[in-house]
ROSE-4610 file (N, C-alpha, C; in Angstrom, 1 decimal, always signed):
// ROSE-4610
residu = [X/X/X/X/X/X/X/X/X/X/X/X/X/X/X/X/X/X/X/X/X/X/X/X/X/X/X/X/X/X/X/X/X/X/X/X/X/X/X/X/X/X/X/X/X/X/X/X/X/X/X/X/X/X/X/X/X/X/X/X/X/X/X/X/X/X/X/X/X/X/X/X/X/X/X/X/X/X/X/X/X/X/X/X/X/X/X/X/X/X/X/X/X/X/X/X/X/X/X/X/X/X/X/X/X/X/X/X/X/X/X/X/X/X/X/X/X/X/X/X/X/X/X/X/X/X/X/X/X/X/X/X/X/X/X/X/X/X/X/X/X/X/X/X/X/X/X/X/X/X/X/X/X/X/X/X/X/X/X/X/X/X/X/X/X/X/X/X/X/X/X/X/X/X/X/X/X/X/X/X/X/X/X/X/X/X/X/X/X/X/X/X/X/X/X/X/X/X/X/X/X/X/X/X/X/X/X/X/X/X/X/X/X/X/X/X/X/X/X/X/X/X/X/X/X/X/X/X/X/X/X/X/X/X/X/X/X/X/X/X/X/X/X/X/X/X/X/X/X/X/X/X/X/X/X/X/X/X/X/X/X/X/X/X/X/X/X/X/X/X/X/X/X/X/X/X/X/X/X/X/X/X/X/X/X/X/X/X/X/X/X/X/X/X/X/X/X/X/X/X/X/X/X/X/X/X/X/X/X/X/X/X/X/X/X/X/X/X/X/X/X/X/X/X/X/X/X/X/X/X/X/X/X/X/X/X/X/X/X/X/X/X/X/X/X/X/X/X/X/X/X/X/X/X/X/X/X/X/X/X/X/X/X/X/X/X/X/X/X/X/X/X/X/X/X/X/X/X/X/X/X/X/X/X/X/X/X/X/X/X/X/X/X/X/X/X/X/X/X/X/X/X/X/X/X/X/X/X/X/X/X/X/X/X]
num = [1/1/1/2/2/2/3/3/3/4/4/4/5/5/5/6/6/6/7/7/7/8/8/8/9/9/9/10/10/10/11/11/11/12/12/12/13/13/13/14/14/14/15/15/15/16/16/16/17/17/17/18/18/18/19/19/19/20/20/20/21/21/21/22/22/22/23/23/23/24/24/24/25/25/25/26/26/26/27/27/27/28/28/28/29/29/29/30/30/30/31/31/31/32/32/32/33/33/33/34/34/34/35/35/35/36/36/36/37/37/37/38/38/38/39/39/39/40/40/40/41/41/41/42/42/42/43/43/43/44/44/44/45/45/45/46/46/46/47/47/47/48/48/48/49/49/49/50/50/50/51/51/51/52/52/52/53/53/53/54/54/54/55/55/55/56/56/56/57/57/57/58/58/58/59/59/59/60/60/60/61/61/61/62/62/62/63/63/63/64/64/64/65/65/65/66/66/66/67/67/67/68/68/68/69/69/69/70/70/70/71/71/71/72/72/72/73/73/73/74/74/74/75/75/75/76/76/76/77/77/77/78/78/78/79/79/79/80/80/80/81/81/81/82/82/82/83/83/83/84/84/84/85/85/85/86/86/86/87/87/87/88/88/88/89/89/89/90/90/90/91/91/91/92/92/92/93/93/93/94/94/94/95/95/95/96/96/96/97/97/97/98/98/98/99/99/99/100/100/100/101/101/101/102/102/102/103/103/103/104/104/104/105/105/105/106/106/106/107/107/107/108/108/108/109/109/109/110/110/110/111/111/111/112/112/112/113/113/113/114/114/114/115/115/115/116/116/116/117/117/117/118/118/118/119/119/119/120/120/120/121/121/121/122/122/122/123/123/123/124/124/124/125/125/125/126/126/126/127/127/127/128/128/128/129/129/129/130/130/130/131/131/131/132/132/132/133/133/133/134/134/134/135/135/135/136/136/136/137/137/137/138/138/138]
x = [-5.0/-5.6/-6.8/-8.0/-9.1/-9.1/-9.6/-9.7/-10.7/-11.2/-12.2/-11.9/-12.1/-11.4/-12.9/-13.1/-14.3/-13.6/-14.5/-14.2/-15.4/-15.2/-16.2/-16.1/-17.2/-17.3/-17.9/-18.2/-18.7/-19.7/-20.7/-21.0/-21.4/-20.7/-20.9/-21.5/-22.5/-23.0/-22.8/-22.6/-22.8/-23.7/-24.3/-25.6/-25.9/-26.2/-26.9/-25.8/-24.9/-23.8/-22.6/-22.1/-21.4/-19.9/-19.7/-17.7/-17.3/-16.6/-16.2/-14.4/-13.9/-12.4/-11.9/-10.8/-10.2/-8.9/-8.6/-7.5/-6.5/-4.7/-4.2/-3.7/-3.3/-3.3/-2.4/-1.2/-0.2/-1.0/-2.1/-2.8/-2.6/-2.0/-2.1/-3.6/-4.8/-5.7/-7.0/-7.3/-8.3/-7.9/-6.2/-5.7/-6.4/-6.9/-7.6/-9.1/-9.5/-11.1/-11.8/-12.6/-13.6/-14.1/-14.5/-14.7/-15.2/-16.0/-16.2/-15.3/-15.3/-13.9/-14.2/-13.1/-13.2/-12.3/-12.1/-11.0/-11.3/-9.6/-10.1/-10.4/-10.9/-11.0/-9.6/-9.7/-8.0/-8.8/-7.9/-8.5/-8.6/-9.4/-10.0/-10.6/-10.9/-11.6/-13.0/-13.4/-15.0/-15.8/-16.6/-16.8/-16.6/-17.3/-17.2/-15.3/-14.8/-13.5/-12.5/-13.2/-11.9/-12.5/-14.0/-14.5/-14.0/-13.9/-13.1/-11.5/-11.3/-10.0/-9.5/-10.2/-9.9/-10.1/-11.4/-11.6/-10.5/-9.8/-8.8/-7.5/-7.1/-6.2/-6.1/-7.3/-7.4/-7.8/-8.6/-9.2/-9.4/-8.5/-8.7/-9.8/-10.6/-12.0/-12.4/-13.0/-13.6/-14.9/-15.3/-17.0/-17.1/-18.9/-19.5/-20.5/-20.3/-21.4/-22.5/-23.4/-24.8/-25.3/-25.7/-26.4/-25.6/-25.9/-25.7/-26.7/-26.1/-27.1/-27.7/-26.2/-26.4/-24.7/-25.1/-24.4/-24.2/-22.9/-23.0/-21.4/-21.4/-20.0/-19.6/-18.4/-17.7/-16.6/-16.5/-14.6/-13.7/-12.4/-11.8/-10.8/-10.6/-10.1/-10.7/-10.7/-11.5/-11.3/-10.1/-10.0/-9.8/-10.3/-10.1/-12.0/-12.5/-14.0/-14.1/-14.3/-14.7/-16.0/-16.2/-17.4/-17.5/-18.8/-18.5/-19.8/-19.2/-20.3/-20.3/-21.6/-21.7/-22.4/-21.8/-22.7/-22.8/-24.0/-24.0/-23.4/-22.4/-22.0/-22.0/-21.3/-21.8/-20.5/-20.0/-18.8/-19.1/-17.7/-17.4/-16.8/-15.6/-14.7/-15.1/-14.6/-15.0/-14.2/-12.8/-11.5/-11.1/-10.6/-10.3/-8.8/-7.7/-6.7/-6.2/-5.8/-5.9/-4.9/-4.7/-3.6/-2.9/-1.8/-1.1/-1.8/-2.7/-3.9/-4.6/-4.7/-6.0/-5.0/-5.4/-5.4/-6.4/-7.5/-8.8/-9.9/-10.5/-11.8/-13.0/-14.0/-15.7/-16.4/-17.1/-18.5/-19.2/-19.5/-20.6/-22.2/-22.1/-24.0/-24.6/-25.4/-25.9/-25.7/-25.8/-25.6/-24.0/-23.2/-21.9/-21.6/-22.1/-22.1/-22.6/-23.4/-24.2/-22.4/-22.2/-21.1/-19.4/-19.3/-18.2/-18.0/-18.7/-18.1/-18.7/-17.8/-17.9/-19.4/-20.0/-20.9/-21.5/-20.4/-20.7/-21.3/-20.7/-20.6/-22.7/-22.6/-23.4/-24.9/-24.7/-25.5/-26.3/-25.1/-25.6/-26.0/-26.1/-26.8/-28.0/-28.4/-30.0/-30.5/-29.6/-30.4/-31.0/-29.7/-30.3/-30.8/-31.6/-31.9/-31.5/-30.0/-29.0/-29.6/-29.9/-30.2/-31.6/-32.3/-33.3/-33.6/-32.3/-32.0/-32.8/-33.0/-33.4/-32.0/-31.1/-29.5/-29.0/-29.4/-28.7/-30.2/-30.0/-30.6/-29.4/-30.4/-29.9/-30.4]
y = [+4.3/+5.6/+5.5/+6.1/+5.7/+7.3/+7.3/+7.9/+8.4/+9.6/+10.0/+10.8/+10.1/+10.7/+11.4/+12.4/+12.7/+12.8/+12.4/+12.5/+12.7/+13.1/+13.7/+13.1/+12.8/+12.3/+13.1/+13.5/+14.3/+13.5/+13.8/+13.1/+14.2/+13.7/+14.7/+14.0/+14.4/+13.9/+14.9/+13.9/+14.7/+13.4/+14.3/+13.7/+11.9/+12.4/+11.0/+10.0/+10.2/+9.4/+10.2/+9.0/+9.4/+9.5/+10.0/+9.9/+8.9/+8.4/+7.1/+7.3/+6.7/+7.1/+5.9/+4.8/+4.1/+4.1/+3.5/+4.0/+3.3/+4.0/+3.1/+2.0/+0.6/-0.4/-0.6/-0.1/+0.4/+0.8/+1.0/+2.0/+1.3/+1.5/+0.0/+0.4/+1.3/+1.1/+0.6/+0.2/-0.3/+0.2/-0.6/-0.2/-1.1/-0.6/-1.2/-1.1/-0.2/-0.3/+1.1/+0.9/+1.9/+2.9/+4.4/+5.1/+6.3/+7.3/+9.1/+9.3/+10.8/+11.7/+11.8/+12.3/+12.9/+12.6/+12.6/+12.7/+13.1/+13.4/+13.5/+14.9/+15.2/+16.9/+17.4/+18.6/+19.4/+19.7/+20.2/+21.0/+22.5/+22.7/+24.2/+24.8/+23.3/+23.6/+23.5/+23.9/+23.9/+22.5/+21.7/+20.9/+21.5/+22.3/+23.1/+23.1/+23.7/+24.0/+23.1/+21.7/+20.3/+19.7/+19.8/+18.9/+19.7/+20.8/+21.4/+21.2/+20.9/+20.6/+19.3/+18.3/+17.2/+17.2/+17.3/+17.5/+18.0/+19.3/+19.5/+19.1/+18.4/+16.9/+16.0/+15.2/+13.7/+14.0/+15.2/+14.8/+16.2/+17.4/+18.4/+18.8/+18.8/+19.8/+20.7/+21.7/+22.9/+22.5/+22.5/+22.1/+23.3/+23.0/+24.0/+22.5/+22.8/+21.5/+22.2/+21.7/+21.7/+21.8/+20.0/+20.1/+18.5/+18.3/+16.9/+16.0/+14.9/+14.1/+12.7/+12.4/+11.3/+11.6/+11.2/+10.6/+9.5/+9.0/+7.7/+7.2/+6.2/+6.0/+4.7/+4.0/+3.1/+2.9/+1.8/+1.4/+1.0/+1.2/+1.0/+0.0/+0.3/-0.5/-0.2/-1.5/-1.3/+0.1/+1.0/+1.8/+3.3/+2.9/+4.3/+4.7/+5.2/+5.6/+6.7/+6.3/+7.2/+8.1/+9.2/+9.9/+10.1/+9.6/+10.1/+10.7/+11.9/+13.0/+12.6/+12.6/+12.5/+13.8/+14.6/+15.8/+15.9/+16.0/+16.4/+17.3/+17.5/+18.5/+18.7/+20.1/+20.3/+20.2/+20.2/+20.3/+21.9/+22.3/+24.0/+23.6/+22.9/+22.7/+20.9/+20.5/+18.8/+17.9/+19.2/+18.0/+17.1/+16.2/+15.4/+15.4/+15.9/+15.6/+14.4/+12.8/+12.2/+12.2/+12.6/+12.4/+11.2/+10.7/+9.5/+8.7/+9.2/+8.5/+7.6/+7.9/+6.8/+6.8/+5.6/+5.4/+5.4/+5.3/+5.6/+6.2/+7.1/+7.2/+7.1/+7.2/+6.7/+7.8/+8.2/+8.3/+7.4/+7.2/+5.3/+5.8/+4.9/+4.5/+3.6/+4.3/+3.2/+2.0/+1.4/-0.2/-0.7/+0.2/+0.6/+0.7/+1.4/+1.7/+0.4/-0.2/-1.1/-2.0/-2.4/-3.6/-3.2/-1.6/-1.6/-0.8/-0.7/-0.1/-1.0/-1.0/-2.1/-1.9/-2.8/-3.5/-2.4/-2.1/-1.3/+0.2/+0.4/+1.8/+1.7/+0.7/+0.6/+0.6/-0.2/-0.6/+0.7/+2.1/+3.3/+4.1/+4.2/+4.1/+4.2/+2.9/+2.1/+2.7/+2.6/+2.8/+4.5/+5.1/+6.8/+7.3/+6.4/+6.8/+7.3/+7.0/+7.7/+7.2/+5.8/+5.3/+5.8/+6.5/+6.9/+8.9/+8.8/+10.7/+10.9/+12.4/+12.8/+13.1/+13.0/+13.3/+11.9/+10.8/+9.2/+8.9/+8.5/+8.1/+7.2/+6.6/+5.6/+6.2]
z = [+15.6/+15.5/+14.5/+14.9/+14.0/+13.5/+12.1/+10.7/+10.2/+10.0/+9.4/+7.8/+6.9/+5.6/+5.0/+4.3/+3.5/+1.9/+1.3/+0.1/-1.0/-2.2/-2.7/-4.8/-5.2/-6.3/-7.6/-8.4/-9.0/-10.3/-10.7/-11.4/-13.1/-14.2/-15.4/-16.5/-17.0/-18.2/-19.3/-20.5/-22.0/-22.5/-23.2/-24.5/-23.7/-22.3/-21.7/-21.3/-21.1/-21.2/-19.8/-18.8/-17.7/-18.0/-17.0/-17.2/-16.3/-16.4/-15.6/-15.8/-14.9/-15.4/-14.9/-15.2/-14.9/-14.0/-12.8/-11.9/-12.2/-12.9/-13.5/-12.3/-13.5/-12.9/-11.7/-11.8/-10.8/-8.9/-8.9/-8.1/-7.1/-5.9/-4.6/-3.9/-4.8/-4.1/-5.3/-5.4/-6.8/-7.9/-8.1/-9.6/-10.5/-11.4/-12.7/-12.8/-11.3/-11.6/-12.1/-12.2/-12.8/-11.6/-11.9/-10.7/-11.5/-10.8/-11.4/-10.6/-11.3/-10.9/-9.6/-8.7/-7.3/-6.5/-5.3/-4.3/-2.7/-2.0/-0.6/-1.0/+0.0/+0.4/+1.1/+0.9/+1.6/+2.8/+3.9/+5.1/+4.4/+4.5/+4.6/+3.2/+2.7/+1.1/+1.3/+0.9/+1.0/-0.1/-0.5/-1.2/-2.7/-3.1/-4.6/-4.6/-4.2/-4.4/-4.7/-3.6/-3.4/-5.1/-5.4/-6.5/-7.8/-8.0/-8.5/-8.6/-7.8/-8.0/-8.5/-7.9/-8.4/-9.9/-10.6/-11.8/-12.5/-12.4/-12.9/-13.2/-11.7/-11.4/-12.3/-12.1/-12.5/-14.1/-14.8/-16.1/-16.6/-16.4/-16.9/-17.3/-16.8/-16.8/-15.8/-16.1/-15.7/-15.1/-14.2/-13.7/-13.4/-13.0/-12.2/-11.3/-10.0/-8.9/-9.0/-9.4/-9.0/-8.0/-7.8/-6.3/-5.6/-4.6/-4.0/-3.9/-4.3/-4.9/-3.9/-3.2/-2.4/-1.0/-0.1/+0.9/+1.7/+1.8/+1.9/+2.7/+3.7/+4.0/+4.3/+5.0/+5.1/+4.8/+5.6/+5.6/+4.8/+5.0/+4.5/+4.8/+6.0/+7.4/+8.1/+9.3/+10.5/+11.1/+11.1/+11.8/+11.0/+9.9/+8.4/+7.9/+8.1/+7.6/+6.8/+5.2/+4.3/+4.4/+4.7/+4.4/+2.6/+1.8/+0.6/+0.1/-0.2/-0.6/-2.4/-2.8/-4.6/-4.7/-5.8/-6.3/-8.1/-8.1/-9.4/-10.0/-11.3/-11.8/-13.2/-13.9/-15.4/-15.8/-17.0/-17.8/-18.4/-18.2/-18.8/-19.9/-19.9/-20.7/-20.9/-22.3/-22.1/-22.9/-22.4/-23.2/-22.4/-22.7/-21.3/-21.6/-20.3/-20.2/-19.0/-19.3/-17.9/-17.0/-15.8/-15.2/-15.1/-14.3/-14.3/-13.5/-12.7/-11.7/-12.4/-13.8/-14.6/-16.1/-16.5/-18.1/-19.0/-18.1/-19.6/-18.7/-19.8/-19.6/-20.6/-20.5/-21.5/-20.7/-21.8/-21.5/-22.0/-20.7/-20.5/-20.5/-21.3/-21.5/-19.7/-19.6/-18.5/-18.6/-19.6/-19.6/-19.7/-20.0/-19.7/-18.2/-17.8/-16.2/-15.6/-15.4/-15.0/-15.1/-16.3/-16.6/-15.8/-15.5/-15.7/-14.3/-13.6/-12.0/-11.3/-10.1/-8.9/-8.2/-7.8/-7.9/-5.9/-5.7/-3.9/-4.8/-5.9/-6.2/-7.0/-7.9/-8.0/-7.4/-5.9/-5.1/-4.8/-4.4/-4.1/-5.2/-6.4/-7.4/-7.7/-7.4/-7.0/-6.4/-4.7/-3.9/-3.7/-4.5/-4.4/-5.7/-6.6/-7.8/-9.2/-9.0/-10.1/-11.0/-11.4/-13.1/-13.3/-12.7/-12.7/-13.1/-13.3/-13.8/-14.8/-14.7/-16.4/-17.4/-16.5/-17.0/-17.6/-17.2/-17.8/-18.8/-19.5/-20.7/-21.7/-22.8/-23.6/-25.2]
């Protein structure tokens, strides 16, 4: 049976610096790697609502989405296709509580980022301008 999953990323800066969260090591799907918050979407959530939620989930924070920044997709298995929506967002609240999903998180300096997320995540990055924000700075 072939698979259409959407999922959605969020991206939050404080004082020039990203959130990045680590997936704990246990994870049977990239346990130990680095990632921004986000998740699948529910049926019948609208993007604001599912990104919203996750945020609350995985790192207790309150967003507000902005805008969308990039889209982009691929497999997982030959017969599983992620849609993955990235949107820009703001922090309301900026305590971080982590779920059992992650063990750490940073706010990462770009050159932090650069060293410490996988290198696909990266590529989209580049290619959609992210290191090039008025929001990432050093």
């Amino acid at each position: 049976m072939k698979t259409i999953i959407v999922a959605l990323k969020g991206l939050v800066f404080k004082n020039g610096r990203l959130l990045i969260v680590k997936r704990a090591q246990n994870d049977e799907v990239g346990g130990g790697t680095w990632e921004t918050v986000g998740g699948k979407m529910e049926f019948g959530e609208d993007f604001e609502l599912a990104l919203k939620r996750e945020f609350l989930e995985e790192v207790g924070l309150e967003i507000q989405v902005k805008s969308l920044l990039f889209a982009t997709t691929f497999f997982t298995k030959k017969n599983r296709q992620i849609v993955l929506l990235t949107f820009l967002c703001e922090y309301i609240s900026d305590s971080i509580q982590l779920s059992s999903e992650h063990e750490e998180f940073l706010w990462a300096s770009k050159d932090e980022v650069e060293v410490l997320l996988p290198q696909s995540i990266l590529d989209d990055y580049i290619q959609h301008g992210i290191f090039k924000m008025k929001e990432f700075f050093d």
